[in-house]
FIVO-305230 format. One line per field, with one value per atom (N, C-alpha, C): residue in three letters; atom name; x, y, z. Coordinates in steps of 0.001 Angstrom, whole numbers. Layout:
BEGIN
type: ALA,... $
atom: CA,... $
X: X,... $
Y: Y,... $
Z: Z,... $
//
This chain:
BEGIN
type: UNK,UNK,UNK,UNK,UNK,UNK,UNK,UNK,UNK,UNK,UNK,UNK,UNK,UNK,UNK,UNK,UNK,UNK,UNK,UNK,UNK,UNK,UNK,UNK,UNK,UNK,UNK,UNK,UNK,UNK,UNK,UNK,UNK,UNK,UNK,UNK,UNK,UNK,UNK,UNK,UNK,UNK,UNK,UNK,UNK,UNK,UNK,UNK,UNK,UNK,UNK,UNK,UNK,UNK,UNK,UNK,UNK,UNK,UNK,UNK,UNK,UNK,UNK,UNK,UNK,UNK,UNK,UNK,UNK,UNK,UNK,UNK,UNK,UNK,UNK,UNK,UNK,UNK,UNK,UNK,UNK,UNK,UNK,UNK,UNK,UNK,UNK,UNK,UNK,UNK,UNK,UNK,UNK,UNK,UNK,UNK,UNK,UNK,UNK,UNK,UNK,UNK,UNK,UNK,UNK,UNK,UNK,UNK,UNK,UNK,UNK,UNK,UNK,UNK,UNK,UNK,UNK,UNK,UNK,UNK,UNK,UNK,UNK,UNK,UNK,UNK,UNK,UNK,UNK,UNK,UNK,UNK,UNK,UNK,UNK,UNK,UNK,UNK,UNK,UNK,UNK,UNK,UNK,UNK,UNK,UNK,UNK,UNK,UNK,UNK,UNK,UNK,UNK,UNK,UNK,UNK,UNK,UNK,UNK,UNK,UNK,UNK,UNK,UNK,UNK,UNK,UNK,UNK,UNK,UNK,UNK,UNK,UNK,UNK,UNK,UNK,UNK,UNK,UNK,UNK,UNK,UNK,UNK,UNK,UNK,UNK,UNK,UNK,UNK,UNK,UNK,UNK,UNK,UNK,UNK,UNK,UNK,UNK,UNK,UNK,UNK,UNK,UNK,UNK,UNK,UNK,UNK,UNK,UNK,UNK,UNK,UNK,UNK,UNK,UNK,UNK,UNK,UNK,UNK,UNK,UNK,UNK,UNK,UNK,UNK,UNK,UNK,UNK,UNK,UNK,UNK,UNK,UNK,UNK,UNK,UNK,UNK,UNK,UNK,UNK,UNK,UNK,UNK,UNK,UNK,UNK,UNK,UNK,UNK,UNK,UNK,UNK,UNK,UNK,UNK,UNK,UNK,UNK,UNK,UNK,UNK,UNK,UNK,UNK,UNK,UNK,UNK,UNK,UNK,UNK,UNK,UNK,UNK,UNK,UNK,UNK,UNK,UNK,UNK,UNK,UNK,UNK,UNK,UNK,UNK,UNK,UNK,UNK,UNK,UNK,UNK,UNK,UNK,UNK,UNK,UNK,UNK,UNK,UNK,UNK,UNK,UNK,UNK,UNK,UNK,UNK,UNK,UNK,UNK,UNK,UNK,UNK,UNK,UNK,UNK,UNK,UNK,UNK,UNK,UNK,UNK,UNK,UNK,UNK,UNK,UNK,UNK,UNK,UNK,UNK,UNK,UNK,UNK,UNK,UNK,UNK,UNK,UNK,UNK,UNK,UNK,UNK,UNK,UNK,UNK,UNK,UNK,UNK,UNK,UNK,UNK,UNK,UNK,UNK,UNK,UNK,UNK,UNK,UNK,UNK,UNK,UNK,UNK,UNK,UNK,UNK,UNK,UNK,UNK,UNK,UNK,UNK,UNK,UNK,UNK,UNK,UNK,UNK,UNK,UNK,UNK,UNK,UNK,UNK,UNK,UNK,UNK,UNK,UNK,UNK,UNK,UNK,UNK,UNK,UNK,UNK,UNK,UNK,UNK,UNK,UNK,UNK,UNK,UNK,UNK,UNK,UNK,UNK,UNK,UNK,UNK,UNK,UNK,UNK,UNK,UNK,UNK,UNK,UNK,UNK,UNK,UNK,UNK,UNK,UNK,UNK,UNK,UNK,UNK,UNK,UNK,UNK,UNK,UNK,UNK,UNK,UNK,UNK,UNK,UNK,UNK,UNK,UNK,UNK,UNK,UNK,UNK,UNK,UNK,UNK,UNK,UNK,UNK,UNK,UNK,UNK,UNK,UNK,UNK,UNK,UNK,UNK,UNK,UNK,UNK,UNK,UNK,UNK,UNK,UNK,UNK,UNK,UNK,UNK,UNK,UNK,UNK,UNK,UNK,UNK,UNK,UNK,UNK,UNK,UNK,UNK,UNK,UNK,UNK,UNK,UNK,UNK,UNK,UNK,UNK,UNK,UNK,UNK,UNK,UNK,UNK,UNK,UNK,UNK,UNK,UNK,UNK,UNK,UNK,UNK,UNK,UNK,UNK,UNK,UNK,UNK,UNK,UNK,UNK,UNK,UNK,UNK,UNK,UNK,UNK,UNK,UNK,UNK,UNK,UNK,UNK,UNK,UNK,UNK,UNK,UNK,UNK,UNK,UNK,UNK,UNK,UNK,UNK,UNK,UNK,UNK,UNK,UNK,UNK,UNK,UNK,UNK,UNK,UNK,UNK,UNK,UNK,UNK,UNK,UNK,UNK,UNK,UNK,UNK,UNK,UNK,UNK,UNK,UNK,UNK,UNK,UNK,UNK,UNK,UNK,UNK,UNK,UNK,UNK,UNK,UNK,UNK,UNK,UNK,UNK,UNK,UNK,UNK,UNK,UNK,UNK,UNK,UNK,UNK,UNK,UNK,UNK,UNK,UNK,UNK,UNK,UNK,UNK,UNK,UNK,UNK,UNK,UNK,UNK,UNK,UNK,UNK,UNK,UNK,UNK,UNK,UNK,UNK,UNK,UNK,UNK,UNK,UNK,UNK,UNK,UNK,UNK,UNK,UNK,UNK,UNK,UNK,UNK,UNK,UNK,UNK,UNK,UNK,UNK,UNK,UNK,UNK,UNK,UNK,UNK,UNK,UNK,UNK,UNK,UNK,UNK,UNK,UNK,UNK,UNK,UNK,UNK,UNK,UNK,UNK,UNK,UNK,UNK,UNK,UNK,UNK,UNK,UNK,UNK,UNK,UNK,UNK,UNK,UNK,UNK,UNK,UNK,UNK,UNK,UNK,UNK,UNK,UNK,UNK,UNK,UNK,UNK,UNK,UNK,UNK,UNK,UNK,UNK $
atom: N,CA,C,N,CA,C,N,CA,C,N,CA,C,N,CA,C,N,CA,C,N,CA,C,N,CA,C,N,CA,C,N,CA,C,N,CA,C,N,CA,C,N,CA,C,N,CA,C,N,CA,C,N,CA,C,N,CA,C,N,CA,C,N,CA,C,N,CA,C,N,CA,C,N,CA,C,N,CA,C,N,CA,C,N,CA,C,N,CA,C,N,CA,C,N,CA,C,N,CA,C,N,CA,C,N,CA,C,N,CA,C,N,CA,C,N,CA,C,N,CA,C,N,CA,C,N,CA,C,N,CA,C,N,CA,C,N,CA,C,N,CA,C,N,CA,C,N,CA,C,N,CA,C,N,CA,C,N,CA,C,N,CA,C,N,CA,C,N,CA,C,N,CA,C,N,CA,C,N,CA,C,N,CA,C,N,CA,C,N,CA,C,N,CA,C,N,CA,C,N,CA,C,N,CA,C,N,CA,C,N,CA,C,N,CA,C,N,CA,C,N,CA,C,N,CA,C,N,CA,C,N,CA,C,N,CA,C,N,CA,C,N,CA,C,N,CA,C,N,CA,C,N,CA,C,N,CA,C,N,CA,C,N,CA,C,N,CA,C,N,CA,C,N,CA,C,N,CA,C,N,CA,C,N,CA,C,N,CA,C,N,CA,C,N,CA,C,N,CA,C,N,CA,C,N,CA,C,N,CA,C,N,CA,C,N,CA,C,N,CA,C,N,CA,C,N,CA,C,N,CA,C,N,CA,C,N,CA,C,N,CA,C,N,CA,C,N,CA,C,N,CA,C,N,CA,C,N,CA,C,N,CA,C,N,CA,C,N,CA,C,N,CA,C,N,CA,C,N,CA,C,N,CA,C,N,CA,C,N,CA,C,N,CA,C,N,CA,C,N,CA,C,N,CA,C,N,CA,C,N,CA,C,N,CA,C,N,CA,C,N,CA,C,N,CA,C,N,CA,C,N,CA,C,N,CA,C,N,CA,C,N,CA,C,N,CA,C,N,CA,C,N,CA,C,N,CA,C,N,CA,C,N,CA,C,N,CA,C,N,CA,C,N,CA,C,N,CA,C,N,CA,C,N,CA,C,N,CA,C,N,CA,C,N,CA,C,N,CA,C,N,CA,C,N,CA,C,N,CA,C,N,CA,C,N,CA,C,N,CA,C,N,CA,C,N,CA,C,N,CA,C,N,CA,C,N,CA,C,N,CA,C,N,CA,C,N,CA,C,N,CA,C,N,CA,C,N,CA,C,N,CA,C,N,CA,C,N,CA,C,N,CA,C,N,CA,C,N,CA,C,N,CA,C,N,CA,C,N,CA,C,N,CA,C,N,CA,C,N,CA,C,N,CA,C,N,CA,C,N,CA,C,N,CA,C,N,CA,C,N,CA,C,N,CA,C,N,CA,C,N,CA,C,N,CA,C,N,CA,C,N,CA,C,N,CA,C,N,CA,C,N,CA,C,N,CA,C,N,CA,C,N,CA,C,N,CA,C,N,CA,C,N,CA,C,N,CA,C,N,CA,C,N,CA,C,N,CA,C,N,CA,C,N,CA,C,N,CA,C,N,CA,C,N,CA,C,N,CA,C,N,CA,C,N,CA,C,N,CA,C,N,CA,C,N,CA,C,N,CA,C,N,CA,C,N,CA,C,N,CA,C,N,CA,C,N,CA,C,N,CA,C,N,CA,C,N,CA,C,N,CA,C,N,CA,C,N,CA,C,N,CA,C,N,CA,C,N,CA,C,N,CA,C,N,CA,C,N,CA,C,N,CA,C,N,CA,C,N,CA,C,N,CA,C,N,CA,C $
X: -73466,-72774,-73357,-73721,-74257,-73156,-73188,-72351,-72690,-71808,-71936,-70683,-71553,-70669,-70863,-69948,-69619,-69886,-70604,-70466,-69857,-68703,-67977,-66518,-65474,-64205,-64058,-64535,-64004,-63753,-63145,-62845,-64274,-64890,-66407,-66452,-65641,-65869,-64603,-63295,-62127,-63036,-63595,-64742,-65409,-66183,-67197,-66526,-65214,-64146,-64119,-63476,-63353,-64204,-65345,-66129,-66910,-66919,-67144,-66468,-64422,-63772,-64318,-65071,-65182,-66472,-67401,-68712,-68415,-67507,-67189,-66423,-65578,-64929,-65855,-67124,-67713,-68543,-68209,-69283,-68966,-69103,-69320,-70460,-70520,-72328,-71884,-70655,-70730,-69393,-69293,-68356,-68147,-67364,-67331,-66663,-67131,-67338,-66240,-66729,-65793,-66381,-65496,-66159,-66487,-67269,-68073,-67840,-66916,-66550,-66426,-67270,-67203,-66091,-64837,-63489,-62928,-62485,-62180,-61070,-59626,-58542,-58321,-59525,-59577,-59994,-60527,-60578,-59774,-60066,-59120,-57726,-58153,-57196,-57474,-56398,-56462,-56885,-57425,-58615,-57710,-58315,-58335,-58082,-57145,-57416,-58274,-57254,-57385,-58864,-59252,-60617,-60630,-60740,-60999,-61760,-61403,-62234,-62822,-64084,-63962,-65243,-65839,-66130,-66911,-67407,-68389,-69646,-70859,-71796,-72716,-72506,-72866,-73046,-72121,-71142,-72537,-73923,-74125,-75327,-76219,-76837,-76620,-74675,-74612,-74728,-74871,-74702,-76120,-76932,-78194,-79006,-79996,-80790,-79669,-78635,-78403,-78128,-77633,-77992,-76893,-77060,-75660,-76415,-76314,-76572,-74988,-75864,-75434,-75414,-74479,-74170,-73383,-74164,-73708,-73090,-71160,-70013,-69708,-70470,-69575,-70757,-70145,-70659,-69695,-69905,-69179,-69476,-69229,-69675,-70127,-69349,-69376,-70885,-70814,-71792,-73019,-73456,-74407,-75585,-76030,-76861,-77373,-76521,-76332,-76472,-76600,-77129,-78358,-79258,-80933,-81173,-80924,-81133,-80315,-79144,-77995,-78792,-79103,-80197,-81062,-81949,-83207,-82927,-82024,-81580,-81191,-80165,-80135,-81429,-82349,-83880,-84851,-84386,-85173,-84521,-82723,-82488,-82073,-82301,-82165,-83178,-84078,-85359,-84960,-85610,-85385,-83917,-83517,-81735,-82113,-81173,-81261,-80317,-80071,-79402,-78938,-77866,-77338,-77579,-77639,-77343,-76337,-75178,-73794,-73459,-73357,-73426,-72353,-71133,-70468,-70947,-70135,-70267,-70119,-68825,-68844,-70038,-71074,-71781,-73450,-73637,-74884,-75912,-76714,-78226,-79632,-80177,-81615,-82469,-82625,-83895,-85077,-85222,-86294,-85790,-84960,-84352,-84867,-85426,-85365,-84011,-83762,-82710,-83262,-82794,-83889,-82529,-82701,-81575,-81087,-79831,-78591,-78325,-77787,-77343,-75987,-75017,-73860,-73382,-73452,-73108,-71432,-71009,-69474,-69301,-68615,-68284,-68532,-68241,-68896,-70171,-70757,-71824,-73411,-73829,-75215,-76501,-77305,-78338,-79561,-80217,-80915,-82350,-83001,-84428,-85085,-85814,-86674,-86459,-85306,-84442,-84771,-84714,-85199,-84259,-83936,-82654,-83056,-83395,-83945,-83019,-83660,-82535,-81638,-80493,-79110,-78301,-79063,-77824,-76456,-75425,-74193,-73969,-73546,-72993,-71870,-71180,-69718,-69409,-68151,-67615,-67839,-68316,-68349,-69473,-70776,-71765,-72581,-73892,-74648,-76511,-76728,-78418,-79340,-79753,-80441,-82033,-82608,-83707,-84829,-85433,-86550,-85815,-85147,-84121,-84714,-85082,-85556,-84331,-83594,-82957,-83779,-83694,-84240,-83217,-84007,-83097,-82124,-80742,-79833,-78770,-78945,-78344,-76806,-76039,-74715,-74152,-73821,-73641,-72368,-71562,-69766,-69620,-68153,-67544,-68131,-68669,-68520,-69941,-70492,-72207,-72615,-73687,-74572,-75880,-76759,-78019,-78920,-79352,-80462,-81585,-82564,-84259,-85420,-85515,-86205,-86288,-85171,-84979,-85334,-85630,-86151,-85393,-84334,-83246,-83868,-84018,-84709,-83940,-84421,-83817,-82803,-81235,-80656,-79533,-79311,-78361,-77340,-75997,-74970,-74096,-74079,-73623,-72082,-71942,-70003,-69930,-68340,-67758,-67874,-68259,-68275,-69607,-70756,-71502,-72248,-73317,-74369,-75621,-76434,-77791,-79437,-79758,-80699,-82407,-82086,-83628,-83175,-84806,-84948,-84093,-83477,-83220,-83999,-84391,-84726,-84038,-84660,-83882,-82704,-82093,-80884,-80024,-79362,-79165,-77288,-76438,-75352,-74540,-74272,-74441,-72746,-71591,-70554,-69897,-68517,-67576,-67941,-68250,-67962,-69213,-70059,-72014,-72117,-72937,-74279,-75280,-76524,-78084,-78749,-78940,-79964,-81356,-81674,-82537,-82940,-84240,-84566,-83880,-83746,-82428,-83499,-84132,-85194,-84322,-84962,-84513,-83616,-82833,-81682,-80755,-80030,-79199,-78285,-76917,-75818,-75768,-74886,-75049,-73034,-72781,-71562,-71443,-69905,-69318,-68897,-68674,-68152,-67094,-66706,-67552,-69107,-69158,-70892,-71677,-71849,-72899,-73742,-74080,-74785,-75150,-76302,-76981,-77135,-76840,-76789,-77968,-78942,-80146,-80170,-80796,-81213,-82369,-82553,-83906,-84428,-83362,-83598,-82512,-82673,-81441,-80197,-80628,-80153,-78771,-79235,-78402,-77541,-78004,-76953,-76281,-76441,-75600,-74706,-74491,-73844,-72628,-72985,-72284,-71112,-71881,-70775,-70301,-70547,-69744,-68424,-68284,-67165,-66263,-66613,-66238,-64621 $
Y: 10168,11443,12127,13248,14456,15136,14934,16055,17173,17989,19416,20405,21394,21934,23040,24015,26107,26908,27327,28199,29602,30168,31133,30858,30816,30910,32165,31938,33311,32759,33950,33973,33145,33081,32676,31353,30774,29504,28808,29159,28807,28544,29511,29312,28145,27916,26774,25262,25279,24153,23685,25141,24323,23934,24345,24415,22872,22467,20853,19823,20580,19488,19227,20369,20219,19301,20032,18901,17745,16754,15666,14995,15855,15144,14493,15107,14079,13066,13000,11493,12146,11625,11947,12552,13761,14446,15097,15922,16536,16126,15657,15538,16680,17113,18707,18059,18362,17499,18760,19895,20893,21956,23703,24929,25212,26014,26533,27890,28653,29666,29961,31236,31992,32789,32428,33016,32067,32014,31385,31297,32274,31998,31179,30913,30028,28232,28691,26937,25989,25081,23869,23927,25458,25825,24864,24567,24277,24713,24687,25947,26193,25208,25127,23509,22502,21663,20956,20875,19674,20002,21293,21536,21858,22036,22281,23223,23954,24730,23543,23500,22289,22977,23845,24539,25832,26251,27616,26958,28381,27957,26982,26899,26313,24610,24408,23230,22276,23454,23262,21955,21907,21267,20012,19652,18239,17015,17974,17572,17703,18363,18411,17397,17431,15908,14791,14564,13494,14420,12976,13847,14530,15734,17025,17910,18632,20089,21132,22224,23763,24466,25179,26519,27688,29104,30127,30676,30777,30895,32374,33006,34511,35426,36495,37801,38997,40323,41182,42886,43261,44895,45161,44606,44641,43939,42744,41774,41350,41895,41026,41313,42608,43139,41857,41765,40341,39082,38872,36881,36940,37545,37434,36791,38155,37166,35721,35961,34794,33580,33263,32434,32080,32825,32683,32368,32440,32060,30322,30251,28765,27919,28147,27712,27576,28888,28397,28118,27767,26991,25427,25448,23913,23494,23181,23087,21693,21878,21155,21146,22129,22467,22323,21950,21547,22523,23413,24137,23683,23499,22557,24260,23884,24411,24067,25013,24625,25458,24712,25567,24874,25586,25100,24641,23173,22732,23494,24812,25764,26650,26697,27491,27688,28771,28093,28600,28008,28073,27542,28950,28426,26992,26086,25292,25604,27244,27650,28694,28788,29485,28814,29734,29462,29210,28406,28626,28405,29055,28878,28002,27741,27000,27955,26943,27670,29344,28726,29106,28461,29705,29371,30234,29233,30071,29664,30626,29855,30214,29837,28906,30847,30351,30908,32501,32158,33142,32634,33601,33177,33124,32729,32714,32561,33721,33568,33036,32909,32512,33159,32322,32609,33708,33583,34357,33782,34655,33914,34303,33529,33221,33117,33904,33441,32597,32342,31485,32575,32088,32267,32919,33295,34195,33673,34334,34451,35067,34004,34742,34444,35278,35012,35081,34780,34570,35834,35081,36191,36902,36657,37905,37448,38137,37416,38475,37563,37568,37486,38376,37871,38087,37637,37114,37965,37119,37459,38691,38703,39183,38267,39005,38637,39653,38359,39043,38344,38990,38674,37848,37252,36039,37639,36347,36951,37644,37793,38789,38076,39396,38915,39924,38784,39389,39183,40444,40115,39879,39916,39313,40075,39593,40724,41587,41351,42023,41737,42774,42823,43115,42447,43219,42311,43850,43066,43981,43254,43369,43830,42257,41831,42916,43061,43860,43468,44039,43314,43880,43137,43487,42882,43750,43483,42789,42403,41175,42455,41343,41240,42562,42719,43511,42844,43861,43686,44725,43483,44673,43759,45208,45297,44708,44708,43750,45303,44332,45228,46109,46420,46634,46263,47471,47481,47934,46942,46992,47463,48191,48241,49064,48794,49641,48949,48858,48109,49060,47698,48240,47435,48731,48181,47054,46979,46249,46739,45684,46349,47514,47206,48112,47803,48779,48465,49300,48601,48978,48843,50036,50022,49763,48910,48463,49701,49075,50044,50757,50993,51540,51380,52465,52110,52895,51239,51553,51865,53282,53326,54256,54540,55086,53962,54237,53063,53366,52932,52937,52622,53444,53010,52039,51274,50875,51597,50750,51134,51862,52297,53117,52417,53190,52760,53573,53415,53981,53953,55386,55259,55018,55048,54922,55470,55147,56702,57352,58471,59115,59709,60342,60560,59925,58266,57637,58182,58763,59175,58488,58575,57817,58520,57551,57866,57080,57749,56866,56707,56018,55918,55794,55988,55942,54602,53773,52589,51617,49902,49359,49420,49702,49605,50554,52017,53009,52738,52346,51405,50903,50048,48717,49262,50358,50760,51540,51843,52727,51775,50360,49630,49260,48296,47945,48794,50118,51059,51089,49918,50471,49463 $
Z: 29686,29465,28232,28575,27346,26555,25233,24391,24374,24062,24820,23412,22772,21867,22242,22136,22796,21732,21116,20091,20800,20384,20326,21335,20677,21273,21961,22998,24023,25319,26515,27724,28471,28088,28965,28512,27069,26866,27624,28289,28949,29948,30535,32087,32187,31270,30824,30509,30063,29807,31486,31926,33546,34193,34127,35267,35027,33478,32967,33226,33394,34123,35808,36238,37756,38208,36795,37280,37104,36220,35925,36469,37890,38492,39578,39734,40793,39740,38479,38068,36167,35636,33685,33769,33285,33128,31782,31097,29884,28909,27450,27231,25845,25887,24669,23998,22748,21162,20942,21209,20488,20485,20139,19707,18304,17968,17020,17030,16069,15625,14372,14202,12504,12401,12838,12446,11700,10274,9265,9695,10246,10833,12211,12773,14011,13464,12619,12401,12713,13924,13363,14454,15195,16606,17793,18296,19947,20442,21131,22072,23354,24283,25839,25942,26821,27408,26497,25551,24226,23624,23656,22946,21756,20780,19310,18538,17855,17422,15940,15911,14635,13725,13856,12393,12937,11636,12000,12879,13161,13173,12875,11276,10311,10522,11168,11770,12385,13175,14110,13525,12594,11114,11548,11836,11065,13172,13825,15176,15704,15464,15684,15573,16787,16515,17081,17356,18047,19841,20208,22198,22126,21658,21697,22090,23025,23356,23183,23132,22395,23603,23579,24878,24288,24150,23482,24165,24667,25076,24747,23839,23497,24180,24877,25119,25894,25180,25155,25307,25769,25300,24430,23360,21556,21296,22004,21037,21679,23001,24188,23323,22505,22357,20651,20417,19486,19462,20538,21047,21248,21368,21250,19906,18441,17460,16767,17457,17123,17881,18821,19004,18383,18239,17304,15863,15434,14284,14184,15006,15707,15414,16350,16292,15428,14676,13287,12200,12122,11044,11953,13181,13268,14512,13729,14514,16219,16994,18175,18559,18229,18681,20412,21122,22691,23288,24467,24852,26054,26465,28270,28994,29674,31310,32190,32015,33120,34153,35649,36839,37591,37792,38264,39893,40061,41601,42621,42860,43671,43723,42875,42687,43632,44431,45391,44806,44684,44395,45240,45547,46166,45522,46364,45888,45389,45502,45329,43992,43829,42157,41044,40322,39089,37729,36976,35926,34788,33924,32833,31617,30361,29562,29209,28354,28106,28948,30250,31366,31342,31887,32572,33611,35101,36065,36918,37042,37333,39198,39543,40643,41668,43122,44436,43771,42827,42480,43434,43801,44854,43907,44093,43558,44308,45069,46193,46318,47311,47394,46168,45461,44259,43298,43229,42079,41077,39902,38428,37470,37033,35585,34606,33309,32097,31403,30422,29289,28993,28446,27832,28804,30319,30881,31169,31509,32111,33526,34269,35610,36211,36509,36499,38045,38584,39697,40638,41979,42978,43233,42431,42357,43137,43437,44146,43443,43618,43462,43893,44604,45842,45534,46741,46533,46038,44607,44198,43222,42796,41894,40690,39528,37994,37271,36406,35264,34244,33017,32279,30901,30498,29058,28854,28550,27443,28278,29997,30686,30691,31188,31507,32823,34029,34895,35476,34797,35153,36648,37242,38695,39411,40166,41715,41637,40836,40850,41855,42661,43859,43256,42698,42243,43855,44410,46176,45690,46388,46622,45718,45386,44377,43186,42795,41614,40756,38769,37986,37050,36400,35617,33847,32870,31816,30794,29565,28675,28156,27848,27570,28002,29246,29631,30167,30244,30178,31166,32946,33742,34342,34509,34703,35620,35512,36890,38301,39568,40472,40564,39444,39926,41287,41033,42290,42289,41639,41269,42596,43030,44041,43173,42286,40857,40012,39894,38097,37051,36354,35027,33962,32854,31432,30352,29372,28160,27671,26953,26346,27164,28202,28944,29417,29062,29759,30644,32215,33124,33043,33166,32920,34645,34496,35851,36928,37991,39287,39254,38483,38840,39696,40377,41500,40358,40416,39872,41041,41189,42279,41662,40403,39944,38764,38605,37393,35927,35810,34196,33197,32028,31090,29731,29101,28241,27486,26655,25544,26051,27649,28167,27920,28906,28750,29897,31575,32812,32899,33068,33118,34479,34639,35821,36527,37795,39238,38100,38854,39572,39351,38082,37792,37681,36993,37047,36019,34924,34105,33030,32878,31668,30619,29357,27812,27675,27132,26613,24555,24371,22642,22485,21362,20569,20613,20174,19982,19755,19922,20156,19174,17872,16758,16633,17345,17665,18495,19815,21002,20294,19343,18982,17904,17174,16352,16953,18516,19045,19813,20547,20932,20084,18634,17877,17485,17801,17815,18899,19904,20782,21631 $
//
């Protein structure tokens, strides 16, 4: 059995609790040591199903190097645009840091799919013929991916997403529940509940929702990211 720690107390780390009680009911494969949260008022909380919040980030130093893997649990409107370097930071203050990969048992996946680490995919989500998963994505219940479909690292793909034919969805976007992906989208890109992408979406947008569907573009991510943090 692999140790297994969540950095960020959120709704996606409740997901990830269950979906570990489910892989483990057919055999021991993960046992969670605990969460990792930089909320000084969360320290030391009950989480979920006897889980723990048991320190910051910081935390992450004294667990490293033994067989513990790391799974980055938080992403948000607010913050998706934020786990690229929150990673990389990881990596270079704790060198050979290990990242799990959790896919729930309900969950179908081509033999011929790619998954890349620190992945979490939760239960009846598709994952079609030679679909490709970068590292850190999120995919949540219900969606499907069909074939030859490339998201790129860092993505997060809320309930009920349809991205079809061989689309190429760029690093680190963040699409709503109920989307409907059929054109590439760019980087840094967030694709708001209920979209249809049917035109290519260039980097740094933000694609509202029915009825107009209209895109807010930026200069650059920095601007995006100042605008969700308000949001």
């Amino acid at each position: 059995m692999k140790n297994l720690i969540l950095i960020g107390a959120s709704g996606i780390a409740l997901e990830i609790i269950d979906a570990v009680e489910a892989i483990n009911a057919f055999g021991p494969a993960w046992n969670i040591i605990g969460i990792l949260d930089d909320d000084p008022a969360r320290q030391g909380e009950l989480f979920y199903r006897g889980i723990e919040i048991i320190g910051s980030s910081q935390e992450a130093g004294r667990h490293n190097g033994t067989d513990t893997y790391f799974l980055i649990s938080f992403c948000s409107v607010r913050n998706f645009m934020l786990r690229p370097a929150y990673a990389e930071r990881l990596v270079q203050t704790y060198p050979g840091i290990r990242f799990a990969t959790v896919i729930h048992p309900l969950a179908w996946i081509s033999p011929t799919a790619r998954i890349g680490s620190g992945v979490f995919l939760a239960p009846h989500i598709v994952v079609d013929a030679h679909a490709c998963i970068g590292n850190h994505c999120i995919g949540l219940f219900g969606s499907v991916i069909s074939r030859r479909v490339t998201i790129g690292d860092f993505g997060f793909v809320s309930a009920g997403v349809n991205i079809m034919g061989s689309v190429q969805v760029g690093v680190c976007c963040f699409l709503g529940v109920r989307t409907t992906i059929i054109c590439d989208v760019g980087k840094h890109v967030l694709v708001n509940a209920g979209a249809l992408v049917s035109r290519l979406v260039p980097d740094h947008a933000i694609v509202q929702s029915p009825p107009c569907g209209d895109l807010t573009c930026f200069e650059n991510p920095a601007k995006m990211q100042r605008l969700l943090g308000r949001l």
